[in-house]
C-alpha positions as CSV (number, residue, x, y, z in Angstrom):
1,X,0.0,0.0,0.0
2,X,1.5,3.8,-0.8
3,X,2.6,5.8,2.1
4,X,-0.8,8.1,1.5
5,X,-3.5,5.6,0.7
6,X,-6.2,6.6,-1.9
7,X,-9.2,6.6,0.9
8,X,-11.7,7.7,-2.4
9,X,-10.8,3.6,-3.7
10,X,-13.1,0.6,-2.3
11,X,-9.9,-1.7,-2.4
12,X,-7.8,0.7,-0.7
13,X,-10.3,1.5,2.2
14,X,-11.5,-2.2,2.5
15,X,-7.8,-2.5,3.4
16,X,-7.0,-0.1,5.5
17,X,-10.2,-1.0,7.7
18,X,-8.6,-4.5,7.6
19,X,-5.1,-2.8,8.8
20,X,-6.5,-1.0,11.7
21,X,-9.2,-4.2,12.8
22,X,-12.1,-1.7,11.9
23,X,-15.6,-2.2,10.6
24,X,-18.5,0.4,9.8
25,X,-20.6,0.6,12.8
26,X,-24.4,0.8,12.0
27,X,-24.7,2.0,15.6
28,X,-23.2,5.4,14.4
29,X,-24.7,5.7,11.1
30,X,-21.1,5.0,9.2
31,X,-21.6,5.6,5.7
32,X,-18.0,6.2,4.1
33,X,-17.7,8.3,0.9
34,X,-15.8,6.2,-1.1
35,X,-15.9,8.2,-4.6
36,X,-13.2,10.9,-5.6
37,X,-15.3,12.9,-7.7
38,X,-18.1,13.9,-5.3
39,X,-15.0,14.3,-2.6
40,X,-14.0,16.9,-5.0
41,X,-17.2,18.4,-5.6
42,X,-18.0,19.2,-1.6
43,X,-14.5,20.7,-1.3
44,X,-14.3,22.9,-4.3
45,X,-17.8,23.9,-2.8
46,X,-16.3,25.0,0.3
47,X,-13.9,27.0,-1.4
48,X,-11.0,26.9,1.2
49,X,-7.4,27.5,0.4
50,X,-4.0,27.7,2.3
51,X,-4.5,29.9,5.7
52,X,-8.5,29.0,5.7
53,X,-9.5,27.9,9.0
54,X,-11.6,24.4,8.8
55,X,-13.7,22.4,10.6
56,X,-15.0,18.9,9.1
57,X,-17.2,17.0,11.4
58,X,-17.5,12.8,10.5
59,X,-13.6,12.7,8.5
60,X,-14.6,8.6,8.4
61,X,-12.1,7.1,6.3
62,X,-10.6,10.4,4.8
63,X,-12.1,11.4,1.6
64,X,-12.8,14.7,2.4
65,X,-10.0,15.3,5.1
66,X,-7.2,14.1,2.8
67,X,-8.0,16.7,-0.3
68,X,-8.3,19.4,2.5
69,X,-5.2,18.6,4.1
70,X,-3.6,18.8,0.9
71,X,-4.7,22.2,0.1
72,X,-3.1,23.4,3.2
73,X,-6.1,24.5,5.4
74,X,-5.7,24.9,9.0
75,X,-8.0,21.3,9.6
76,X,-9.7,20.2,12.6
77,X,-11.6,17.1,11.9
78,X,-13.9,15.4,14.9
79,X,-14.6,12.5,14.9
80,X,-16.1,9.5,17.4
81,X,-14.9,6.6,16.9
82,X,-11.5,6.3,17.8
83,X,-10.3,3.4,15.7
84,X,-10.8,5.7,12.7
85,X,-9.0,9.0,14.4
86,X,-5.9,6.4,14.9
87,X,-6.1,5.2,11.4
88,X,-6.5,9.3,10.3
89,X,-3.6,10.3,12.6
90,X,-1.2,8.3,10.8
91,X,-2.6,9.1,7.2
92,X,-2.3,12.7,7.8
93,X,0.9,12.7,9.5
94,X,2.4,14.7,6.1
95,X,-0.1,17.9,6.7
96,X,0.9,19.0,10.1
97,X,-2.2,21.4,9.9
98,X,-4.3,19.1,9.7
99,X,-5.3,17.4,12.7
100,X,-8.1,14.7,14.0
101,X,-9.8,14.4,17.5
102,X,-11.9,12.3,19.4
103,X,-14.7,14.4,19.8
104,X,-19.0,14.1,19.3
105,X,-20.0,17.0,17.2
106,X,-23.3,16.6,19.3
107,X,-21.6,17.4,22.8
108,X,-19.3,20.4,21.4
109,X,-19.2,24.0,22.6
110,X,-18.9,25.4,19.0
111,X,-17.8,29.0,20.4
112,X,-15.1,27.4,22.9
113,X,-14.0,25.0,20.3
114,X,-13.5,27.8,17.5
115,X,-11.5,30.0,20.0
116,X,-9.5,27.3,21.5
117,X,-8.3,25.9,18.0
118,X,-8.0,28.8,16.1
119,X,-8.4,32.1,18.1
120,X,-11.1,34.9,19.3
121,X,-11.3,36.6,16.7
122,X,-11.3,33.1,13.7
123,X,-13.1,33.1,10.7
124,X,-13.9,29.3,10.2
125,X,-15.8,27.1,7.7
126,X,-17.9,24.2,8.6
127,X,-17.6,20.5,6.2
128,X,-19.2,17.2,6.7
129,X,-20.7,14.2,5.3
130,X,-22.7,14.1,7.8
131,X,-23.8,10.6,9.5
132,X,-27.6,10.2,9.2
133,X,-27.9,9.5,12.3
134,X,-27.4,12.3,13.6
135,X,-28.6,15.0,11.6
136,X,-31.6,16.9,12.5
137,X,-29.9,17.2,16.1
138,X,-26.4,18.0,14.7
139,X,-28.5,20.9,12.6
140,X,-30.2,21.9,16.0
141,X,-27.1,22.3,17.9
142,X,-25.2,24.3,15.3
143,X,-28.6,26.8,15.4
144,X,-28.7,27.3,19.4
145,X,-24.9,28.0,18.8
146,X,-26.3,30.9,16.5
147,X,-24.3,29.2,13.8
148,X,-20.8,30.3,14.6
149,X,-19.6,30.0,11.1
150,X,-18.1,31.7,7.8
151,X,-20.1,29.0,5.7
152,X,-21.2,25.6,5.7
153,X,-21.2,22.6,3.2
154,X,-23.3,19.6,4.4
155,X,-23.6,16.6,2.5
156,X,-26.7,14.9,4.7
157,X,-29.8,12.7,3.9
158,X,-32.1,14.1,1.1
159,X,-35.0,14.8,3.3
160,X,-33.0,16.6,5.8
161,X,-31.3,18.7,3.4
162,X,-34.2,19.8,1.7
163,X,-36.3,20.1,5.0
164,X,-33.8,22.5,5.9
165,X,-34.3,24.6,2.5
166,X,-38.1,24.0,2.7
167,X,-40.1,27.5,1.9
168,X,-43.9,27.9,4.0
169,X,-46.4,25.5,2.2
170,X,-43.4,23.0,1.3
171,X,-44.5,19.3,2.7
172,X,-41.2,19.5,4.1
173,X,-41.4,22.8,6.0
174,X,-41.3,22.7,9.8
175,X,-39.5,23.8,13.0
176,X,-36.0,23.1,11.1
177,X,-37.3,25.1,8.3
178,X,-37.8,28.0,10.5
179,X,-34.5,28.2,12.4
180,X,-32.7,27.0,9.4
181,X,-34.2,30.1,7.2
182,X,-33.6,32.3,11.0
183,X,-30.0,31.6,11.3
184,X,-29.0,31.1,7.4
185,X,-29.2,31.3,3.8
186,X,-29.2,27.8,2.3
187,X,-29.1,26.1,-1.2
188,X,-29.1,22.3,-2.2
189,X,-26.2,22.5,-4.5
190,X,-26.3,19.0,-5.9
191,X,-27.6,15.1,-5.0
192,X,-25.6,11.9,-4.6
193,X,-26.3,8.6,-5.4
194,X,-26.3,6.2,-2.5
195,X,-23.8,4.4,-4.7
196,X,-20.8,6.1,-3.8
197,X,-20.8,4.8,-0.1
198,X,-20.0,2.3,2.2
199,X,-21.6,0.5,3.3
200,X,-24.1,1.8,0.6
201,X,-27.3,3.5,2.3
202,X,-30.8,3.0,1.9
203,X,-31.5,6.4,0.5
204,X,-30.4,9.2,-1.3
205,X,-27.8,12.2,-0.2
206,X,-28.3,16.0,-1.0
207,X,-25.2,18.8,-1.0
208,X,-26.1,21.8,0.4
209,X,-24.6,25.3,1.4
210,X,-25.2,27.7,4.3
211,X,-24.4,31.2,5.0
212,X,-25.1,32.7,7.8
213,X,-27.8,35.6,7.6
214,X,-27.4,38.7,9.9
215,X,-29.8,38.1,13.4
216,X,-32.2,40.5,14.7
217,X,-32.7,39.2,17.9
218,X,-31.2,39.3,21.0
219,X,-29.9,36.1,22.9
220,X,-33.5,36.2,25.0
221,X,-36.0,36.9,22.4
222,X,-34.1,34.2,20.5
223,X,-35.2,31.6,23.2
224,X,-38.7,33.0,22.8
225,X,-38.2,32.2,18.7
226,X,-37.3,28.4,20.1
227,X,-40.2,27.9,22.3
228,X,-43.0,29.3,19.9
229,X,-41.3,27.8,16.7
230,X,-40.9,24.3,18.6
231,X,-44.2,24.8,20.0
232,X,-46.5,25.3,17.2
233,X,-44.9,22.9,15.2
234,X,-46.0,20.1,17.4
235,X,-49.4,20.8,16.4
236,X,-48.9,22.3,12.9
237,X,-52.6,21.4,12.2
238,X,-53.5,24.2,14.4
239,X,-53.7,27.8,14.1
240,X,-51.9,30.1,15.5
241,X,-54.4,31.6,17.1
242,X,-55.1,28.0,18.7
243,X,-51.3,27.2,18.9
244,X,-50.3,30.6,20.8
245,X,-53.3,30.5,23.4
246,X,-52.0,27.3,24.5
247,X,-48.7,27.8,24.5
248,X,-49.1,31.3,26.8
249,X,-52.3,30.8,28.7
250,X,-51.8,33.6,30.8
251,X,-52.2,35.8,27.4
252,X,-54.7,33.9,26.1
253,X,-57.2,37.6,25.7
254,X,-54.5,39.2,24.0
255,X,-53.4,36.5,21.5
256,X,-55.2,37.9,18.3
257,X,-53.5,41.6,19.2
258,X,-50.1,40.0,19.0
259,X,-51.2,38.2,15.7
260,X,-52.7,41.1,13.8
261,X,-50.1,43.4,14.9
262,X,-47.2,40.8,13.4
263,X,-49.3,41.0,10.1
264,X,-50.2,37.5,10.5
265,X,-53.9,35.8,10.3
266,X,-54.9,34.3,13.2
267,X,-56.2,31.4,11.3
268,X,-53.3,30.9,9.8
269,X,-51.3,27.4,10.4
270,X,-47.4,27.5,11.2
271,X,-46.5,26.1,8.2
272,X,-47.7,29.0,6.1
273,X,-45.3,31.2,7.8
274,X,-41.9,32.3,6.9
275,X,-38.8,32.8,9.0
276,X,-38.9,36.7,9.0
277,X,-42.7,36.3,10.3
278,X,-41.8,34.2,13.4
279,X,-38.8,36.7,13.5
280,X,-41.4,39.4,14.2
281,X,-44.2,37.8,16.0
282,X,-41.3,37.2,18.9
283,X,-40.1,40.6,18.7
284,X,-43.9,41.7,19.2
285,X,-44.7,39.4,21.7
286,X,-41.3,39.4,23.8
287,X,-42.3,43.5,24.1
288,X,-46.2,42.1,25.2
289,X,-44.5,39.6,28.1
290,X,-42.3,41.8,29.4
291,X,-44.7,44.9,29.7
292,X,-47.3,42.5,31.1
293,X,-44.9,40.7,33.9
C-alpha cells in the first residue's frame, strides 16, 4: 500500500479497515464516501485554500479530510470513533495542519472549540458528510450555537437537506425550516447517489450550502423564537391563534392583538409562515410579556 492511501478507492479503504481491525458501525450511522469525484465536488464547494481555517465533522475514512489537508487549510476534523482517528492520525501525518480528535459533534461547545483551536477573533468554515444519524440534532445544535460559522457545506440525507431549504407550504417545511431560514441562507447545490458509499445507504444524499444571515434578535428573544417555533410545530394542524393560546395561557385575551399586529392571520397554520414572520411575531410578543410581567 502507498505511504498516503487513496481513501476515495473501495480496495484501498476495504484495506486499510482490515489494517486498523475496523468495521463500519451501524450503531453510528457509518456511511464512508468512497468516490473521488463527489470528494472533489464538496471541497471545491467549500472554497478553502491555504491559511483558511476548517472544521470537518464525521472525517470517516478520509475522503474529504485528505484533499483538505492537501490544500493546506488549517483542519480540525472530529470524529467519534476512535479506531478511525488512529487510522486518520497516521494518514495525515504529512499535513501537520491538519489534525483529528476524538470528539461528538453533538456534545461540542462550538464557540469554545473555534476559540480554543483557532483564536477569538477566527473566521472558520464548517464540512461534513454528515452521518444520518445524527442529523436533525447536529442541525439543532449548530442553530442554538447561533451558527458560529463563515459557511457551511453539508452533505446529509435528502430529506433533511431539503427540510432544511423547505419555503412555508413546502410538505417538508417545519420547526427546522424555521431556524434554518432564521440563522442562514441555504441552497441544495447537488444530490448523490447512495452508490458512492460504504456501506451503501438505503437512500439518497443531498449537497447543500449555508451562510449565515445577519440576526435581529437578542440572545433572550431568541429563546422565545425556540419555544413558539418548537411549539406550534407540534401541532402544525392548528392555528396560530389555537397554537399561541395554548402555549401562553396567561395571554390567552391578548393572542389575536399579538397576531394582527405581526401582520399575520390568526387562522393561519405554522406552516404557512416564513422565518422573517416568526422573527417578528417574537419581537412583538417578547415586548407584550415583558410589559405584562
Amino acid at each position: 500500500m502507498t505511504e498516503t492511501p487513496d481513501v476515495t478507492s473501495p480496495r484501498e479503504v476495504m484495506a486499510l479497515f482490515k489494517e486498523y481491525g475496523l468495521q463500519p458501525h451501524k450503531r453510528l450511522g457509518q456511511n464512508f464516501l468512497i468516490d473521488g469525484n463527489t470528494a472533489r465536488k464538496i471541497t471545491a464547494a467549500l472554497e478553502a485554500g491555504a491559511g483558511d481555517a476548517v472544521v470537518e465533522v464525521g472525517p470517516g475514512a478520509g475522503a474529504l479530510t485528505v484533499l483538505l489537508a492537501r490544500s493546506g487549510v488549517d483542519l480540525l476534523a472530529l470524529e467519534v470513533d476512535r479506531g478511525l482517528v488512529m487510522m486518520l492520525e497516521k494518514i495525515l501525518e504529512p499535513w501537520p495542519k491538519a489534525r483529528v480528535i476524538t470528539q461528538d459533534a453533538l456534545k461540542v461547545c462550538w464557540a469554545e472549540l473555534v476559540r480554543s483551536n483557532f483564536g477569538p477573533t477566527a473566521s472558520v468554515k464548517l464540512v461534513s458528510n454528515l452521518p444520518y444519524v445524527i442529523s436533525g440534532p447536529f442541525m439543532y445544535s449548530l442553530f442554538e450555537a447561533g451558527f458560529p460559522f463563515r459557511s457551511a457545506v453539508l452533505m446529509l440525507q435528502k430529506e433533511v437537506a431539503h427540510r432544511l431549504v423547505a419555503e412555508p407550504g413546502d410538505s417538508n417545511y417545519g420547526a427546522l425550516s424555521v431556524l434554518s431560514g432564521y440563522y442562514t441562507n441555504g441552497k441544495v447545490l447537488f444530490n448523490v447517489s447512495n452508490n458512492v458509499f460504504w456501506p451503501r445507504p438505503k437512500v439518497g444524499s443531498s449537497v447543500l450550502s449555508l451562510q449565515p444571515r445577519k440576526r435581529i434578535l437578542t440572545a433572550d428573544q431568541e429563546k422565545l423564537m425556540w419555544l413558539i417555533v418548537q411549539g406550534v410545530f407540534q401541532q402544525r394542524r392548528k392555528t396560530m391563534q389555537n397554537n399561541l393560546a395554548r402555549l401562553f395561557p396567561f395571554f390567552k385575551t391578548g393572542v389575536s392583538t399579538l397576531l394582527e399586529a405581526a401582520s399575520i392571520n390568526p387562522l393561519d397554520r405554522p406552516e404557512h409562515l416564513s422565518a422573517s414572520q416568526f422573527a417578528k411575531l417574537v419581537l412583538i410578543a417578547y415586548n407584550y410579556i415583558n410589559k405584562s410581567s
